[in-house]
C-alpha positions as CSV (number, residue, x, y, z in Angstrom):
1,X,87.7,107.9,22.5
2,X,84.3,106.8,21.7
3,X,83.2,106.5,18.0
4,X,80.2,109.4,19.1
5,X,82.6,111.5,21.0
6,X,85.1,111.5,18.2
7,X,82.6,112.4,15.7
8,X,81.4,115.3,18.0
9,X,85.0,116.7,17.8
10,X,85.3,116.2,13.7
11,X,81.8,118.3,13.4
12,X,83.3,121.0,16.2
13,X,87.1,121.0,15.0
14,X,89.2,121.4,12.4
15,X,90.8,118.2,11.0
16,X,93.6,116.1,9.2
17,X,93.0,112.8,7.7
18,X,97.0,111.9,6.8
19,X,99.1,109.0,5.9
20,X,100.7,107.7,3.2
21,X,98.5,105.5,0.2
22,X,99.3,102.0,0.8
23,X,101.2,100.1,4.2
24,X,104.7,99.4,2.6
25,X,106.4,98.4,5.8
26,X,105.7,98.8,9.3
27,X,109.0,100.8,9.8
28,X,107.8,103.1,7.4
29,X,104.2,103.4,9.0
30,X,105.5,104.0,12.5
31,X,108.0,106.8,10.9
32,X,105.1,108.8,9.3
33,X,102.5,108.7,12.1
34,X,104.9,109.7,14.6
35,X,106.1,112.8,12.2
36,X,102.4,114.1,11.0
37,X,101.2,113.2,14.6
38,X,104.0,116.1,15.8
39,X,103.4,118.6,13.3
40,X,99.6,118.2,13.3
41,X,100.0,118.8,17.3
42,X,102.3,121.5,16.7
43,X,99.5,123.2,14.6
44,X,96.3,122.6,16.7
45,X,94.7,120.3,14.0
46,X,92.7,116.9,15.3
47,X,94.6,114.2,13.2
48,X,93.4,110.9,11.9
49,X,96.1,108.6,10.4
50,X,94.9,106.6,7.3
51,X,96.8,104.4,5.1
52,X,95.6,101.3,2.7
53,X,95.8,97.5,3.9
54,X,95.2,97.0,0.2
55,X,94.6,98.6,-2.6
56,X,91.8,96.9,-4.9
57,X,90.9,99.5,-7.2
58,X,95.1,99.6,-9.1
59,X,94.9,100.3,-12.7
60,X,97.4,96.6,-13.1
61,X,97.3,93.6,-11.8
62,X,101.3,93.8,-11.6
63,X,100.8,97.0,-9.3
64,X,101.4,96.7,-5.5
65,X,98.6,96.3,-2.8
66,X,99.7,96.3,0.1
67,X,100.4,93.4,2.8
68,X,96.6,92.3,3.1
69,X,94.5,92.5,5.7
70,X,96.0,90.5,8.4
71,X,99.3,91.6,8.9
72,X,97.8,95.5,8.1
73,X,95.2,95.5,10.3
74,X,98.3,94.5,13.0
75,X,100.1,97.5,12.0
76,X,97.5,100.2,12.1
77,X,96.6,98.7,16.0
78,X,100.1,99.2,16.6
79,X,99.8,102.8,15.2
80,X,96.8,103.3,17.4
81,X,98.6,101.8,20.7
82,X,101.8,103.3,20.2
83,X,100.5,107.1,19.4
84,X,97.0,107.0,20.8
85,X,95.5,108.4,17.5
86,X,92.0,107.3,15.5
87,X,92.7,105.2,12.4
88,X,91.1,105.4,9.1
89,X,91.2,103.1,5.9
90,X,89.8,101.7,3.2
91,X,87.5,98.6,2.6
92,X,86.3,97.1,-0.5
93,X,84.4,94.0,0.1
94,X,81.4,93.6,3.2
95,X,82.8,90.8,5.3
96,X,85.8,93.4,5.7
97,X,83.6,95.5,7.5
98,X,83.6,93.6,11.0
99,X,86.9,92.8,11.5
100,X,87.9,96.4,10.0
101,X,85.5,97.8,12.5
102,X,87.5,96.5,15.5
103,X,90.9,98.7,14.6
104,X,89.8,101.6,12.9
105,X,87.2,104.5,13.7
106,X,86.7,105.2,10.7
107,X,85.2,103.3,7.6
108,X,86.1,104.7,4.4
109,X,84.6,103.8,1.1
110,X,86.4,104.4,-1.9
111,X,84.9,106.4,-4.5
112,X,84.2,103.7,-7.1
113,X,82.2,102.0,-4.7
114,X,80.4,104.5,-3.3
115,X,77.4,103.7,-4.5
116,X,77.5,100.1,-3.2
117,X,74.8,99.6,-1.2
118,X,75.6,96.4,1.1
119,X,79.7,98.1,1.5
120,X,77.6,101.2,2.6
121,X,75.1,98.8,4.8
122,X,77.8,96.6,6.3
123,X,79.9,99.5,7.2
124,X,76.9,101.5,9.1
125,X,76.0,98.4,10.9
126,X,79.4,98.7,12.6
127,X,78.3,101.9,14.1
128,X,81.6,103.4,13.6
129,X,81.8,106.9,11.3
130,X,81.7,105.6,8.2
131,X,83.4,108.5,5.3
132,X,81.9,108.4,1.9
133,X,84.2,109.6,-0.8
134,X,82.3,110.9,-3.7
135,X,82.5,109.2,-7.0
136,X,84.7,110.8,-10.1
137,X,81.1,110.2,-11.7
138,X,78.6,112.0,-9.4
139,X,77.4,115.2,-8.9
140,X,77.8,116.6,-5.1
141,X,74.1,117.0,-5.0
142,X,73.6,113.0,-5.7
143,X,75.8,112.1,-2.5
144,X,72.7,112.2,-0.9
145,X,71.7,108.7,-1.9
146,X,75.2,107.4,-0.4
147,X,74.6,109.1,2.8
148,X,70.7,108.2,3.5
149,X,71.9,104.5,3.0
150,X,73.9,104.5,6.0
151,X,71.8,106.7,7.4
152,X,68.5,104.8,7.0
153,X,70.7,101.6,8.0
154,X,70.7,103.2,11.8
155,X,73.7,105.0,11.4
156,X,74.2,109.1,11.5
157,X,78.1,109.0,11.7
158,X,78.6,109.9,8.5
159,X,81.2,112.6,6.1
160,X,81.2,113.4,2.9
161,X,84.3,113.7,1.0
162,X,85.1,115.8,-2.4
163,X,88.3,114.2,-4.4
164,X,87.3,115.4,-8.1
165,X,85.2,114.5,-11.0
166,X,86.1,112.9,-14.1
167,X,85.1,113.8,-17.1
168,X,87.3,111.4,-19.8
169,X,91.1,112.1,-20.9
170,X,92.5,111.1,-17.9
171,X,92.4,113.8,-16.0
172,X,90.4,115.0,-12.9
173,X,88.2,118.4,-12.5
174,X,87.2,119.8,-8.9
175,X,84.0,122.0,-9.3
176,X,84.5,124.0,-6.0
177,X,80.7,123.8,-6.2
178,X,80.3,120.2,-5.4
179,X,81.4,120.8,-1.7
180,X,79.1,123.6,-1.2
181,X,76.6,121.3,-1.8
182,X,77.7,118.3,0.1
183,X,77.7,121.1,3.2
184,X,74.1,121.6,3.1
185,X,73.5,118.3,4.3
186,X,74.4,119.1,7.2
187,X,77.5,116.5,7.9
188,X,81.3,117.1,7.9
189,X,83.0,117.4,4.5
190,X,86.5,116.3,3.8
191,X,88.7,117.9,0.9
192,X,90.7,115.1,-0.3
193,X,93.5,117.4,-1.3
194,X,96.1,115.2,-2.9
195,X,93.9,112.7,-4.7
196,X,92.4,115.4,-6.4
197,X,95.2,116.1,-8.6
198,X,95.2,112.6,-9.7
199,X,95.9,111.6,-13.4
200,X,94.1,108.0,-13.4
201,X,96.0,105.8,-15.9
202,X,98.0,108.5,-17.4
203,X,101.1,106.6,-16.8
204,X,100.4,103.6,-18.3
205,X,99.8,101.0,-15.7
206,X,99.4,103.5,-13.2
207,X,97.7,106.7,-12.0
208,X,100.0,109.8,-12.0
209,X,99.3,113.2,-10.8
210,X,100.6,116.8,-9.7
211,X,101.0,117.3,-6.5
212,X,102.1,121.3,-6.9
213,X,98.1,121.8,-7.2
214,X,97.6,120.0,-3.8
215,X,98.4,123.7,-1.8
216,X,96.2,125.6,-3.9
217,X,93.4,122.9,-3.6
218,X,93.7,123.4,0.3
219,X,93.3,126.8,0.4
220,X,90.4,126.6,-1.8
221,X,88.7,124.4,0.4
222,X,89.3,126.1,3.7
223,X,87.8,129.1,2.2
224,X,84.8,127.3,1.9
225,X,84.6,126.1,5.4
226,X,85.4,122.7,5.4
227,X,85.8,120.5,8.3
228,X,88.6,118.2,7.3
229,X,91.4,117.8,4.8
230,X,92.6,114.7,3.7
231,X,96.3,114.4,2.6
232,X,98.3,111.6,1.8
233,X,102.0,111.8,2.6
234,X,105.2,110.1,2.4
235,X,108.7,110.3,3.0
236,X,110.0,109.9,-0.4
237,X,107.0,110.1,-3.1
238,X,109.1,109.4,-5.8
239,X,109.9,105.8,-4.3
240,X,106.3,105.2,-3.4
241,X,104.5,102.0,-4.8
242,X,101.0,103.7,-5.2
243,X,100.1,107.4,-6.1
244,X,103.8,108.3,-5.8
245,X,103.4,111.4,-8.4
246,X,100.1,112.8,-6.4
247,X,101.6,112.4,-2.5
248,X,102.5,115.7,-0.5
249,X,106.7,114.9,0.8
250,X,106.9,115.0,3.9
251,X,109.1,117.7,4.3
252,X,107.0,120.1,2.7
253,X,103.5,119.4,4.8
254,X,104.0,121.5,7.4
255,X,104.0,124.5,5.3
256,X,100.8,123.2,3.3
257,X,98.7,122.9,6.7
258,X,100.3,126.3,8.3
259,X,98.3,128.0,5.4
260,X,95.3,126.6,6.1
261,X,95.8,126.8,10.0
């Protein structure tokens, strides 16, 4: 599928951007894309699988990141061969951009760098969809700085994605408002469900989180018409070596998308 035709399909269709936070093994990649790739199948949803070839932005230097960008990059085309399904993840730097580019179909930017111009330059110079997660520290209104960046770069592939604002105490706040907003742009938004119920820092060297809000924060959205939902997911959250406390178990995610089927 072509980066335009699959963008066609995210503005026309209802979609899930699912995976778990980090690449722990390749074992454990395969496992989860072939599960969520079933169940999102079973359910009519489009399905993008995303996870992290590293995680930059952890609270501790000790934390895990992930295996780097060779050997991940290696493991999401094998995702891609094996279940013929678009890839999304995370970069953090601009060279990444390119050689990123070349597996997945979709760039994401991370929400602290979302204001980043060159990231945002780089990664609409690739002409693949590039998502923009919104800051903790903007308003929904001011994500359309982000977007005309990539936009004015030569590139209209773009979504929007709502995953909470901060406003101190380690704790995160979704104003229901902010995707309205982003909407009347005129490009898809993404509910980031699960990383909306983040708790940055609360557990000492790492984030921690709630993930009994995550079903309620789905539901939400959908009411408001959004295009896409972005969970992450994993077979054992409680063994996870990033946002463990925040991730949907994978047993219980088919019920979460049946409601908002």
């Amino acid at each position: 599928m072509t980066s335009s035709s699959l963008y066609q399909t995210l503005q026309n269709e209802k979609f899930v951007i699912a995976g778990p936070c980090v690449i722990e093994s390749e074992s454990m990649v395969m496992n989860l894309a072939e599960e969520i790739k079933r169940l999102t199948e079973d359910l009519n949803f489009k399905y993008i699988f995303k996870a992290s070839f590293d995680k930059a932005n952890r609270t501790s230097l000790s934390s895990y990141r992930g295996p780097g960008i060779d050997e991940g990059l290696k493991i999401l085309q094998r995702v891609k061969d094996e279940f013929q399904l678009p890839i999304t993840t995370d970069i953090h730097e601009t060279y990444q951009a390119k050689p990123v580019s070349e597996v997945a179909d979709i760039l994401q930017i991370p929400a602290f760098l979302s204001r980043q111009t060159d990231l945002l330059v780089e990664s609409a110079k690739t002409g693949k969809i590039v998502n923009i997660k919104k800051a903790q520290f903007l308003d929904g209104k001011d994500m359309i700085h982000p977007l005309n960046k990539v936009v004015e770069s030569g590139n209209s592939q773009v979504i929007l994605t709502e995953r909470g604002s901060m406003f101190g105490l380690g704790n995160l706040v979704v104003d229901f408002r902010q995707l309205i907003d982003m909407k009347e742009f005129g490009y898809p938004v993404i509910m980031d469900v699960t990383h909306s119920t983040q708790k940055p820092s609360a557990l000492g060297g790492k984030s921690g989180g709630d993930r009994k809000y995550a079903p309620y924060m789905a539901k939400l959205a959908n009411s408001i018409g959004v295009n896409g939902f972005f969970f992450e997911v994993h077979q054992d959250p409680e063994k996870a070596l990033s946002d463990g406390p925040n991730m949907i178990y994978l047993k219980d995610f088919r019920e979460i998308l049946q409601s908002i089927r």
